[in-house]
C-alpha positions, 0 to 999 in steps of 0.5 A, a space after each residue: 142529117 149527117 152534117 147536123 149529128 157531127 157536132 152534136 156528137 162533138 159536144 157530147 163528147 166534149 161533155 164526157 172529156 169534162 167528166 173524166 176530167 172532173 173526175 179525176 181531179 176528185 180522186 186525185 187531186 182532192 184525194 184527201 177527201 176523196 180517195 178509195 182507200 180499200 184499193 190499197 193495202 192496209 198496214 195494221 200493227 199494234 204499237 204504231 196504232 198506239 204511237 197515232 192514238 197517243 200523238 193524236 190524242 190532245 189535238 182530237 181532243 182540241 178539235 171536241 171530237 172523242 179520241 176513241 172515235 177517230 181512226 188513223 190508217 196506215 196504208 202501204 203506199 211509198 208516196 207522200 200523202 194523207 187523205 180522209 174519205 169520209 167518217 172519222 178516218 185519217 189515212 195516212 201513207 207510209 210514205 209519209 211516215 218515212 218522209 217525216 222527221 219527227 213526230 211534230 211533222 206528222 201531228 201536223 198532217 194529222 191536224 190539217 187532215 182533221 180539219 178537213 173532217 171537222 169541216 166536213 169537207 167530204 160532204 160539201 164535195 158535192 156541192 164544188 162538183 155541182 156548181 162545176 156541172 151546173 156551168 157545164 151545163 148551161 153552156 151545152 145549151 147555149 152552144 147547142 142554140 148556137 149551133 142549132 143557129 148555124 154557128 158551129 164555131 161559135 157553139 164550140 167556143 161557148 162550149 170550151 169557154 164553159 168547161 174552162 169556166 167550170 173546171 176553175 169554179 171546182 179547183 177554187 172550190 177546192 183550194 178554199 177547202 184546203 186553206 180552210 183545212 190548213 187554218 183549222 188544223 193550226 187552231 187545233 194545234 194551238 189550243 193542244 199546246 203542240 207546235 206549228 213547227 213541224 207543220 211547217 217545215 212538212 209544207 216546206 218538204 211539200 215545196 221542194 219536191 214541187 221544184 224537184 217536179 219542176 211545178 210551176 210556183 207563179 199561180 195555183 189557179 190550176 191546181 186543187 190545192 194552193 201552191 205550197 209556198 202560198 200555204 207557208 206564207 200564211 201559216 208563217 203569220 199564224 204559227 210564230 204567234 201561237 203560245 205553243 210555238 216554242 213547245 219541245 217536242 216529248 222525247 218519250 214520243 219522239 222516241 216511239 216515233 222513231 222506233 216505229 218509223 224503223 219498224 216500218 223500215 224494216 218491214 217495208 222496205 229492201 233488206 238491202 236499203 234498211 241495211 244501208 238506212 240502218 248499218 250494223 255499225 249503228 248501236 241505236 234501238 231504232 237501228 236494231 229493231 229495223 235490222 231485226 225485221 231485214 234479217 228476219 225478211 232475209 231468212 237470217 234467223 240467227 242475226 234476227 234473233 241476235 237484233 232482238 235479244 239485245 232489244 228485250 235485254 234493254 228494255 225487257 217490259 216493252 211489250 213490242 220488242 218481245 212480240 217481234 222475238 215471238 213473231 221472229 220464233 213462229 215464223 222461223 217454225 218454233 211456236 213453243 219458243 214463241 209462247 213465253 215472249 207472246 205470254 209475256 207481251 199479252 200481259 203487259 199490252 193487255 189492250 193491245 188485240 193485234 198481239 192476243 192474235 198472234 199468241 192465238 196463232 202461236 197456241 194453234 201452231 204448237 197442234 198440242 191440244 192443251 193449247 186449243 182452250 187458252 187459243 180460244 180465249 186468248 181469240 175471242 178476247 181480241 175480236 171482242 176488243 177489235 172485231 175487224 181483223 180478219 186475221 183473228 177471225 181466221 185464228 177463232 174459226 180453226 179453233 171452232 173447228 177443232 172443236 167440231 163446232 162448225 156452225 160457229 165456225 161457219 160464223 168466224 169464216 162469214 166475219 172473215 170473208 165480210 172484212 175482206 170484202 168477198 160478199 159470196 163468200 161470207 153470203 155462204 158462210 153465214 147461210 151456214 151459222 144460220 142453219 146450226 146456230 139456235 134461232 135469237 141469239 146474239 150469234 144467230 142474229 150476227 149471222 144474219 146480219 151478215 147475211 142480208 148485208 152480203 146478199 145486198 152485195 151480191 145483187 148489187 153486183 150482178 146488176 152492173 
């Protein structure tokens, strides 16, 4: 009985290395379509998802999908990387934002990551893993009958045989989901009159890091995605013949693409690197806007100021530079000083609710009670327009608070703790609205919402 249950429990184990295997080529190496991006930290700014909604535009619209439909993420991760994970959501990571050198290289990633939604390639996922597990498992049937006969050896070569079998059926799979992905999102770009260039030259800062890492590059039979010079190859013979080839890239886009990529220097980075990326001998907007945030970061208020004084004296409607003096004077205690600049940004950014937020944050600190009306206002504009910021939820609930509204502040607090994920929390918080709230109004009915979808979670999670 002994000797009759070890290799039984060999090939269960065999079967649980599969799927761990499997597993984690799903998430890793398919992570475009697979990773969980509420594991990582997201990045929200107003003007850099204004550049991904402006940059993105025409190829959204190429590929017949609503612009306002589709969602780019930055997520904060230094690795260079893009992924969809079902919806219409584009991640990208800051990584690769930095990586890039002009906005033509990111519109590619853009493209390409389009095309794995257009195909619905996040859906058909489950198709490569279940042709992968459906060899699997005829293989454990044969090696169990062969085993069963007294083969052992033979049941385990059936075995290894089957896993190597499956596990190249999933990696083709998904490399076929990847060229088609790579084919598609240069028909995007093509018919959006955008250049292939830059998707190009980003595959081939793709390949050299696969020599840096010293990857094999005689066959991608291995790997979830074709070799990067094997993707080059192709693209080489479509890119040079589209009408588009030679278009010149927007040097108004390229210039917020900069901006934004030293924004994202400044607010990510060391001080110390941004420094050494942006020296003070560099006189250039992008340079004194990313010092700005170093200084800032710094605790040099003085020289922070001094950056973005010189910023709002160029360019003094850019609605970006004067929320980042506001930010700069909140955040060094001065919110009175700050409300003239917010003011001013809300005005010329009028759409744009992560900087209503901030004046709201801005109008609260002050404590002067005169400000509390226009915080509310200037508050649930923003949530009306963008009622996914926690932030903004926060913000709303202090004011209700101070209003001694505190069933619609109970309500702020339940779409603040739902955003971030805390279902108790916003379980608790919600019951509360409930109590207060009058029964059928669109607040109630909010609450409860929040209620049910949170209780869910709570079980749910109590089962695990």
């Amino acid at each position: 009985m002994a000797e009759s249950n070890r290799p039984q429990r060999r090939y269960i184990g065999s079967v649980a290395a599969f799927a761990i295997r499997l597993a984690m080529l799903v998430v890793l190496g398919f992570g475009l379509v697979a990773r969980p991006a509420m594991a990582q930290a997201i990045l929200r700014d107003a003007e850099t998802e204004a550049l991904f909604q402006e940059m993105s535009r025409p190829i959204f619209e190429a590929a017949g999908m609503r612009p306002e439909n589709v969602q780019i993420v930055l997520i904060n991760d230094r690795t260079i990387n893009a992924f969809v994970a079902g919806g219409q959501v584009i991640y990208l990571h800051s990584g690769l934002i930095t990586a890039a050198d002009n906005v033509n290289e990111v519109q590619g990633v853009i493209a390409h990551e389009l095309g794995h939604i257009t195909g619905g390639h996040v859906i058909r996922m489950n198709e490569g893993v279940k042709a992968a597990t459906g060899i699997m498992l005829l293989s454990l049937l044969l090696g169990a009958a062969a085993m069963a006969a007294g083969s052992g050896d033979a049941g385990m070569g059936i075995l290894a045989a089957g896993q190597q079998a499956a596990m190249g059926k999933f990696l083709a799979f998904s490399r076929v989901q990847e060229s088609s992905a790579d084919l598609a999102g240069a028909g995007f770009l093509e018919k959006a009159g955008i250049s292939g260039k830059g998707s190009l030259s980003f595959f081939k800062k793709l390949q050299n890091q696969e020599f840096r890492l010293a990857i094999p590059q005689e066959d991608s039979y291995a790997r979830t995605h074709p070799l990067s010079g094997e993707r080059i190859a192709v693209l080489e013979g479509i890119y040079p013949k589209s009408p588009a080839w030679n278009t010149r890239i927007d040097p108004k886009l390229e210039e917020k693409f900069e901006l934004v990529k030293a924004k994202l220097a400044g607010f990510v980075d060391d001080p110390r690197q941004t420094m050494v990326k942006y020296p003070e001998r560099d006189h250039s907007l992008a340079a004194r806007y990313a010092r700005a945030y170093a200084w800032h970061k710094s605790a040099y208020p003085a020289k922070a100021n001094e950056e973005v004084a010189s910023l709002v004296r160029e360019r003094p409607d850019n609605p970006f530079f004067l929320e980042l003096k506001g930010q700069i004077l909140l955040e060094s205690g001065k919110p009175n000083e700050a409300l003239e600049s917010l003011r001013r940004a809300v005005a010329l950014a009028p759409n744009q609710p992560l900087i209503a937020s901030l004046l709201g944050h801005a109008l609260i600190a002050t404590e002067d009670e005169n400000n509390f009306a226009e915080a509310k206002k200037v508050l649930r504009a923003a949530v009306g327009r963008d009622n996914s910021n926690p932030f903004a939820w926060y913000q709303l609930g202090i004011v209700y608070d101070h209003e001694g509204d505190l069933a619609r502040a109970a309500l702020a607090t339940a779409e603040r703790y739902n955003l971030l994920g805390q279902p108790r929390l916003a379980m608790a918080s919600a019951e509360r609205a409930l109590v207060e709230i009058p029964k059928g109004t669109p607040d109630w009915l909010r609450a409860q919402d929040i209620a049910m979808v949170s209780r869910t979670a709570v079980e749910k999670d109590k089962k695990k």
